[in-house]
Structure formats: structure tokens, C-alpha cells
N, CA, C and O atoms as a GROMACS GRO file, in nm:
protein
  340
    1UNK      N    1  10.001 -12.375  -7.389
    1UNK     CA    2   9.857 -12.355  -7.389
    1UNK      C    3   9.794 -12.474  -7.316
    1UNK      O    4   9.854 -12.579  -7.297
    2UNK      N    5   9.692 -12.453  -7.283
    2UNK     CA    6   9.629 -12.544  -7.145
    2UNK      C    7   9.532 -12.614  -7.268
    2UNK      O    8   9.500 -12.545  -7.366
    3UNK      N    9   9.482 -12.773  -7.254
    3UNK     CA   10   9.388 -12.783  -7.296
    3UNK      C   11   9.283 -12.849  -7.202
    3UNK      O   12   9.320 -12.881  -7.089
    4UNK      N   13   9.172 -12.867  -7.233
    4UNK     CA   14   9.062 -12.941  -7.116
    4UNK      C   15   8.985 -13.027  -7.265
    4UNK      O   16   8.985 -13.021  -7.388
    5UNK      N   17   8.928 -13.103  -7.157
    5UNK     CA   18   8.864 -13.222  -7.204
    5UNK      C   19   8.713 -13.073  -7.221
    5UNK      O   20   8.714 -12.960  -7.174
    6UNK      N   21   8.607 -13.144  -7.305
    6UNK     CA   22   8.465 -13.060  -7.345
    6UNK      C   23   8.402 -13.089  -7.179
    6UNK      O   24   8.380 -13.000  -7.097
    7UNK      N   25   8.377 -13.264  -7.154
    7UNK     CA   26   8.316 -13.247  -7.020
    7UNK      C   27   8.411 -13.190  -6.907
    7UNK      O   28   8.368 -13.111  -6.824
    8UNK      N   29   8.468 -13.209  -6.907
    8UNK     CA   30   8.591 -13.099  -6.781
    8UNK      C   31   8.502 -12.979  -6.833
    8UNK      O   32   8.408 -12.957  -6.756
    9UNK      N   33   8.507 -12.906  -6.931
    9UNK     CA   34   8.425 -12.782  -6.924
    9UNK      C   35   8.316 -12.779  -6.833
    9UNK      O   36   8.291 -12.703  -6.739
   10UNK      N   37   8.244 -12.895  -6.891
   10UNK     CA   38   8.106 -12.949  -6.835
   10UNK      C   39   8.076 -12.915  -6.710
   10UNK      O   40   8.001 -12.832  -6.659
   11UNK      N   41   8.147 -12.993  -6.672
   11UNK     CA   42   8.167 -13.017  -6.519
   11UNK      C   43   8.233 -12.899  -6.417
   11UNK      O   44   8.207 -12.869  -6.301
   12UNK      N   45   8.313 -12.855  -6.498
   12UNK     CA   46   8.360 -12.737  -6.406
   12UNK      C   47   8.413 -12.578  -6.435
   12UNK      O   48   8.502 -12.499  -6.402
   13UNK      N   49   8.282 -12.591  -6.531
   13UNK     CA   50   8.312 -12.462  -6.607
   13UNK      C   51   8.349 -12.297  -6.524
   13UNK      O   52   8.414 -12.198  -6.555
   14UNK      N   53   8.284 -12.331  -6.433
   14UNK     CA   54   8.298 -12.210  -6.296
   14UNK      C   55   8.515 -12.170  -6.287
   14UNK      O   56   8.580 -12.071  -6.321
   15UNK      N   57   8.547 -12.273  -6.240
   15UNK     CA   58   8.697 -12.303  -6.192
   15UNK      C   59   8.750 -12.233  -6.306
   15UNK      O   60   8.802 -12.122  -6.296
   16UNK      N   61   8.732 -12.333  -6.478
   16UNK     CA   62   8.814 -12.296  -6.584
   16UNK      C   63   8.807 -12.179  -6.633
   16UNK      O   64   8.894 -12.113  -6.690
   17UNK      N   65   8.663 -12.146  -6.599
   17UNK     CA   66   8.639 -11.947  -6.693
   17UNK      C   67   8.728 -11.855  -6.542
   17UNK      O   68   8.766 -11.738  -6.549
   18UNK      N   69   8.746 -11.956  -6.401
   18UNK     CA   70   8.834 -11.836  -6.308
   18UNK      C   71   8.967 -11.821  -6.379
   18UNK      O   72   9.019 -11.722  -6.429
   19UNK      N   73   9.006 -11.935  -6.370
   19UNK     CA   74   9.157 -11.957  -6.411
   19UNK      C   75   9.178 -11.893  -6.567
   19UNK      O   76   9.294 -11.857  -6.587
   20UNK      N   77   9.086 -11.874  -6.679
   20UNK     CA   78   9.116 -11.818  -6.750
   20UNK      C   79   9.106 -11.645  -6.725
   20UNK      O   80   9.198 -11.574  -6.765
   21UNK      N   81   9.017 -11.599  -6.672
   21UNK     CA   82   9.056 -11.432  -6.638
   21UNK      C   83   9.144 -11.417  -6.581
   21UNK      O   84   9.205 -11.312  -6.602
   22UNK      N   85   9.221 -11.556  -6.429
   22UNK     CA   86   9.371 -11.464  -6.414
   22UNK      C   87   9.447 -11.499  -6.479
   22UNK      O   88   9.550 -11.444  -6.441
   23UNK      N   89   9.474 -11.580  -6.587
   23UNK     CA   90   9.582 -11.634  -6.634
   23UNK      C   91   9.586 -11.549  -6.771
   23UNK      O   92   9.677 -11.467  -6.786
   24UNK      N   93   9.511 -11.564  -6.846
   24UNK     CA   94   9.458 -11.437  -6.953
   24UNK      C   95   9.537 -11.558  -7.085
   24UNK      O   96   9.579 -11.510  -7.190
   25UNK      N   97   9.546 -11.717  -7.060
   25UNK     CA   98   9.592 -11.770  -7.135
   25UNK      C   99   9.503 -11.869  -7.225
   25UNK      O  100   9.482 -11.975  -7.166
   26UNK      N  101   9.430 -11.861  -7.386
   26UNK     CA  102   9.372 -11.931  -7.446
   26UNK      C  103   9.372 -12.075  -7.412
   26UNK      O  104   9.470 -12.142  -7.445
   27UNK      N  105   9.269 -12.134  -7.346
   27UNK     CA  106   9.271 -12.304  -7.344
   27UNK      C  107   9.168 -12.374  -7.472
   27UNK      O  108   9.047 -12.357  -7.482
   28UNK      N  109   9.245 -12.445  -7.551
   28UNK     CA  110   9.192 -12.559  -7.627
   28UNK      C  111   9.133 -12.664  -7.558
   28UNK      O  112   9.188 -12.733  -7.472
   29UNK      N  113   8.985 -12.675  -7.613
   29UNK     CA  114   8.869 -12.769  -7.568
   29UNK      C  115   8.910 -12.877  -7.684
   29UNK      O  116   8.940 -12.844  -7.799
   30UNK      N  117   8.904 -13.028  -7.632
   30UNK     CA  118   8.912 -13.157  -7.722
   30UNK      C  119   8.803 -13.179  -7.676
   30UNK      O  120   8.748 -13.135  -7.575
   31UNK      N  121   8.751 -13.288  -7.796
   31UNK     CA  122   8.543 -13.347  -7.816
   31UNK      C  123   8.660 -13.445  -7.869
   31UNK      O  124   8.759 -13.427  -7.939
   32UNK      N  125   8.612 -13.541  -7.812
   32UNK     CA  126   8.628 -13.710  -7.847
   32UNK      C  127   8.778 -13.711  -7.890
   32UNK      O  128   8.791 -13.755  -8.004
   33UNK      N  129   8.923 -13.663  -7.814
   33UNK     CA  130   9.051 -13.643  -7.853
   33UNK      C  131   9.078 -13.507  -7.997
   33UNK      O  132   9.190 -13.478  -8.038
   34UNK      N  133   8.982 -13.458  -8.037
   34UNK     CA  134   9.062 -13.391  -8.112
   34UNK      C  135   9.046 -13.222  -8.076
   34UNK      O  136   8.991 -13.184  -7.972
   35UNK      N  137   9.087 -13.155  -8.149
   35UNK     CA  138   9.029 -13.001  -8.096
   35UNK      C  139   8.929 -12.960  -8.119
   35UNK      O  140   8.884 -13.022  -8.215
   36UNK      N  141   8.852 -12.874  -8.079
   36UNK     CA  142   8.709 -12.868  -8.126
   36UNK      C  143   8.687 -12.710  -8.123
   36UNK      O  144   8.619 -12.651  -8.206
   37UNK      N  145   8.768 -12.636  -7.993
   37UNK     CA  146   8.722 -12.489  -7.968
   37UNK      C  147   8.862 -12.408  -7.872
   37UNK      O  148   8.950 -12.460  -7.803
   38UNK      N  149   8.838 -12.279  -7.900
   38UNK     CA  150   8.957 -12.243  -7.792
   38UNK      C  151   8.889 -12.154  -7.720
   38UNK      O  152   8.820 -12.076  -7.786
   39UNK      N  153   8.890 -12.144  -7.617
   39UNK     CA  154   8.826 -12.061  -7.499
   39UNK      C  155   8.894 -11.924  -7.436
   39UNK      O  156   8.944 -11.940  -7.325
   40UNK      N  157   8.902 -11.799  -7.490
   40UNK     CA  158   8.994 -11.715  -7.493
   40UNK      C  159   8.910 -11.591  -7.393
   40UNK      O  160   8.789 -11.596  -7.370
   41UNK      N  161   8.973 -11.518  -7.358
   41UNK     CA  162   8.905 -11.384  -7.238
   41UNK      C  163   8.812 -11.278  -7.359
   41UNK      O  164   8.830 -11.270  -7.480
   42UNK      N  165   8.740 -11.226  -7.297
   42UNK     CA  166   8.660 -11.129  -7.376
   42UNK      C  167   8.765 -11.014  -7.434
   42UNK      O  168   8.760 -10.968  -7.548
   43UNK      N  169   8.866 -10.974  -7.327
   43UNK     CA  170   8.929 -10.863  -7.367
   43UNK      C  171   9.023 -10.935  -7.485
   43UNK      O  172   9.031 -10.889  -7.599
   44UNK      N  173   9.065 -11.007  -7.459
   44UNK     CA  174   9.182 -11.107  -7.544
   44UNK      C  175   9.119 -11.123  -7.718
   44UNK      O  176   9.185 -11.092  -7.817
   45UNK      N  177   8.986 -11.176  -7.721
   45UNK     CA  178   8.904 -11.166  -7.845
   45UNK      C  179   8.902 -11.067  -7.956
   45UNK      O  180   8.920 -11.067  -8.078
   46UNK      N  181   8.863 -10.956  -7.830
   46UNK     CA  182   8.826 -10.820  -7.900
   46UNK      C  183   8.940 -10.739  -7.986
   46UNK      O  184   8.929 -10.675  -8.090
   47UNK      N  185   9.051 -10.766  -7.905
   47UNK     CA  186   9.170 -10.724  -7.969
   47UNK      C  187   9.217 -10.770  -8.085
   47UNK      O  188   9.274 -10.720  -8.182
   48UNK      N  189   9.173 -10.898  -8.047
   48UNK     CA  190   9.213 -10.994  -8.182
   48UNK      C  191   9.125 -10.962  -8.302
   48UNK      O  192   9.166 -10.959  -8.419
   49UNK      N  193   9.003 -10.939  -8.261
   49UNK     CA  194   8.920 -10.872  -8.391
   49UNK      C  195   8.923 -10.751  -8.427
   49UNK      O  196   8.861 -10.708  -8.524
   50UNK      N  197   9.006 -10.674  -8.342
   50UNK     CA  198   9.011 -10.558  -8.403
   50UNK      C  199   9.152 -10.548  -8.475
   50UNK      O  200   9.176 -10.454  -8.550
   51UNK      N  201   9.222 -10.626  -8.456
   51UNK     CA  202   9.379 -10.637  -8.573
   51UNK      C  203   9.337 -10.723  -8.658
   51UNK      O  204   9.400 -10.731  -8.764
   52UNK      N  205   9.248 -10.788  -8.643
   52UNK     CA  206   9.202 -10.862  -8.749
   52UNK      C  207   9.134 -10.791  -8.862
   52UNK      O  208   9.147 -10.834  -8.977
   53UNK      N  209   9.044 -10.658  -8.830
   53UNK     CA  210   8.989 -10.596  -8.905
   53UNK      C  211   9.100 -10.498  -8.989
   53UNK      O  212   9.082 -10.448  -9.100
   54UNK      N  213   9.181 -10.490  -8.930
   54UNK     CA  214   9.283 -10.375  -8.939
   54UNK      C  215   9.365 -10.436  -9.017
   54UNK      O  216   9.371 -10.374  -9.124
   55UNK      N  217   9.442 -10.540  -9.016
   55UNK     CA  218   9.497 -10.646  -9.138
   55UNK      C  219   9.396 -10.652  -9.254
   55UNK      O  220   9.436 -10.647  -9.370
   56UNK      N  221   9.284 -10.660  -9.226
   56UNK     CA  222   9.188 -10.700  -9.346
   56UNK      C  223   9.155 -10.573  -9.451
   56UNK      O  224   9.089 -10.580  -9.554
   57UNK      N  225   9.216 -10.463  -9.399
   57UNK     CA  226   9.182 -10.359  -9.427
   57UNK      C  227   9.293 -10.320  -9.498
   57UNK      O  228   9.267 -10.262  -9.604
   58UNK      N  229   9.446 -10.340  -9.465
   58UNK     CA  230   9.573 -10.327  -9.522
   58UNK      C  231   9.537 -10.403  -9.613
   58UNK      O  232   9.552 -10.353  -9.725
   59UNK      N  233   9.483 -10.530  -9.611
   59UNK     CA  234   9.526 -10.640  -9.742
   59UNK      C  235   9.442 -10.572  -9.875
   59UNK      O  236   9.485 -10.571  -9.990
   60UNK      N  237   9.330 -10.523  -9.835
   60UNK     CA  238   9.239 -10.470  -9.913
   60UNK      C  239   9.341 -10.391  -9.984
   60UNK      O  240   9.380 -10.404 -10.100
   61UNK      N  241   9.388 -10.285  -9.872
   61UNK     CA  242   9.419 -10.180 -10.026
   61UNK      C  243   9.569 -10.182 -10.051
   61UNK      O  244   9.626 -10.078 -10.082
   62UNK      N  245   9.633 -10.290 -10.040
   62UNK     CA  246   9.765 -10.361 -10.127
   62UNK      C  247   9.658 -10.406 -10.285
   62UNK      O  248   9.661 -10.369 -10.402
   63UNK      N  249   9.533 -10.547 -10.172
   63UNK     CA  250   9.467 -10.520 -10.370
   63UNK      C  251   9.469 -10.470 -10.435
   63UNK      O  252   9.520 -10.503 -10.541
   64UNK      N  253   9.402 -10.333 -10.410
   64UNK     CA  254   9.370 -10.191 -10.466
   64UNK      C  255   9.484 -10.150 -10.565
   64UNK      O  256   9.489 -10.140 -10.688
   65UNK      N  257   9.586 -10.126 -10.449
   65UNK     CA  258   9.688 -10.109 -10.543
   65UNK      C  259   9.764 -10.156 -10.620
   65UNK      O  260   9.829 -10.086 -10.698
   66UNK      N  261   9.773 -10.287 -10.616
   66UNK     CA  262   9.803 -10.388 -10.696
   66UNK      C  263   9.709 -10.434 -10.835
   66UNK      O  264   9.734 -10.509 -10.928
   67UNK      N  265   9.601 -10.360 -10.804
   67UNK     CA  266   9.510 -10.434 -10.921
   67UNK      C  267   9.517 -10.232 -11.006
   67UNK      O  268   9.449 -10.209 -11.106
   68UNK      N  269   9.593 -10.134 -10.950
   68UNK     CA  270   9.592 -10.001 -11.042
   68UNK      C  271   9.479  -9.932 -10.982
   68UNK      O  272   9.463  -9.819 -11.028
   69UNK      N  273   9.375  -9.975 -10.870
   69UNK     CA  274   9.249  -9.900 -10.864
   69UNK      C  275   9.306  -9.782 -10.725
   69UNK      O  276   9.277  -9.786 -10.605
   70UNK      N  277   9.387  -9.690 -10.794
   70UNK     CA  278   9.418  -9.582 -10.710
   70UNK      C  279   9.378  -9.500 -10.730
   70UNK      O  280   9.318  -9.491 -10.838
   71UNK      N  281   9.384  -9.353 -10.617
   71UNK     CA  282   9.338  -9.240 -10.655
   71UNK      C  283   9.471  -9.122 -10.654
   71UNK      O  284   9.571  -9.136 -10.583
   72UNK      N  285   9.452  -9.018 -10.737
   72UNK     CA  286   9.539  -8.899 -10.682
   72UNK      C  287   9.527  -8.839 -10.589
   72UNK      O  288   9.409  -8.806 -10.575
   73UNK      N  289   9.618  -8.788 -10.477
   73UNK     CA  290   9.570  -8.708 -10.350
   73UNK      C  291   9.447  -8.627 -10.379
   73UNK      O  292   9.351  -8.642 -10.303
   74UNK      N  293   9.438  -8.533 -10.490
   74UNK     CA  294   9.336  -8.395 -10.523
   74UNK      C  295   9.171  -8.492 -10.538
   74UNK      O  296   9.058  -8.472 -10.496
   75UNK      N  297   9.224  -8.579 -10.606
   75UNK     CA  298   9.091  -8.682 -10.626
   75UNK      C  299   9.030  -8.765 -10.480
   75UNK      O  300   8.913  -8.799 -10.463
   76UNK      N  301   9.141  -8.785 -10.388
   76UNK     CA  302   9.106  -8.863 -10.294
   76UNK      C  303   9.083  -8.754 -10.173
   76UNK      O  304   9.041  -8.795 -10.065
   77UNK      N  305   9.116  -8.595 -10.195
   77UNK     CA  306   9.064  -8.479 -10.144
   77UNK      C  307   8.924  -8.469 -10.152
   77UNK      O  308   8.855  -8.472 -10.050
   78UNK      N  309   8.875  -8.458 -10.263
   78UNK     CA  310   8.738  -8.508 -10.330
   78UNK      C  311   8.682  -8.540 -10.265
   78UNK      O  312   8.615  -8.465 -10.195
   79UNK      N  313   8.682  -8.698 -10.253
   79UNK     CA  314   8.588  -8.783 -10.185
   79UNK      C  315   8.556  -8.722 -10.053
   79UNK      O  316   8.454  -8.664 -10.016
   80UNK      N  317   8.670  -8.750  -9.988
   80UNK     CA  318   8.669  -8.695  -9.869
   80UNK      C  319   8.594  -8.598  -9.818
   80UNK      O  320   8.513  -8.621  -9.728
   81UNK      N  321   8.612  -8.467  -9.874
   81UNK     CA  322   8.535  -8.397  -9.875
   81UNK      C  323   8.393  -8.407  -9.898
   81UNK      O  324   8.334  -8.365  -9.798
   82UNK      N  325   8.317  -8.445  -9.986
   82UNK     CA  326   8.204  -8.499  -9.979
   82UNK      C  327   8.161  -8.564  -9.876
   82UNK      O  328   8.041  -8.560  -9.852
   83UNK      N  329   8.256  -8.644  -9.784
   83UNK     CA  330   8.198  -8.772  -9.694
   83UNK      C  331   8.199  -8.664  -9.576
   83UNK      O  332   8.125  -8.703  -9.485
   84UNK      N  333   8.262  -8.537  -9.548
   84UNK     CA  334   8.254  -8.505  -9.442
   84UNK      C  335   8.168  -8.362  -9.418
   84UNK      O  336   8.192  -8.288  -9.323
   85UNK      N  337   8.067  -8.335  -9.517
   85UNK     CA  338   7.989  -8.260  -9.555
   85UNK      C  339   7.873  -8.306  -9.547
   85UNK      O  340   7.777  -8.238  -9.584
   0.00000   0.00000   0.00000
């Protein structure tokens, strides 16, 4: 992974946002030596938030089922039905 200094951004933010659309590789920004931000492609993001939502959504209903709050298919027919009415 590439990192840049914050003013290197500064200074040449044009160059680093080229080199990141062809390279399609996350660069870590350092502020005064440490990390501060990672600079990733729009498409690269989006993906990431959408498995992110999608994990968040598995973990949920392991809870669910782990804590007993299940339904029976005929019951979870139910709902359903309602929501698409």
C-alpha cells in the first residue's frame, strides 16, 4: 500500500487522485508521521459498503438466532405476505 505525506496531498492532489484511478490501490495519508486517512476509489468504497452492509445483516440474524427470536416458515410466510400487499 502506497502512503503520502497530508501536504504531498496538498500539493499534488491532481497526480495522486490520477494514480489512484489507474492503480485502483488504497493510499494511507500520515498528519505529523502517523496515519490519519486512507484514500480509496469511489468504485472500491462502494463495494466495501455494500459487503459491509451485507455482513451486518448476517451478523444480525446469527443474533436473532442465537438469542431464540425466530420465526416458522408459515409465520415468516405471513409477514411477507403482508409486506408485499
Amino acid at each position: 500500500m502506497r502512503t503520502e505525506l497530508v501536504t504531498s496531498l496538498k500539493r499534488q492532489a491532481t497526480s495522486i487522485l490520477a494514480d489512484l484511478h489507474d492503480n485502483k490501490e488504497p493510499i494511507l495519508i500520515t498528519e505529523h508521521g502517523r496515519p490519519s486517512a486512507y484514500l480509496v476509489d469511489v468504485q472500491d468504497f462502494e463495494h466495501m459498503a455494500a459487503r459491509m452492509a451485507l455482513l451486518e445483516g448476517i451478523a444480525k440474524g446469527q443474533a436473532d438466532f442465537a438469542s431464540g427470536n425466530i420465526s416458522t416458515q408459515s409465520e415468516a410466510k405471513q409477514r411477507i405476505n403482508k409486506w408485499l400487499k
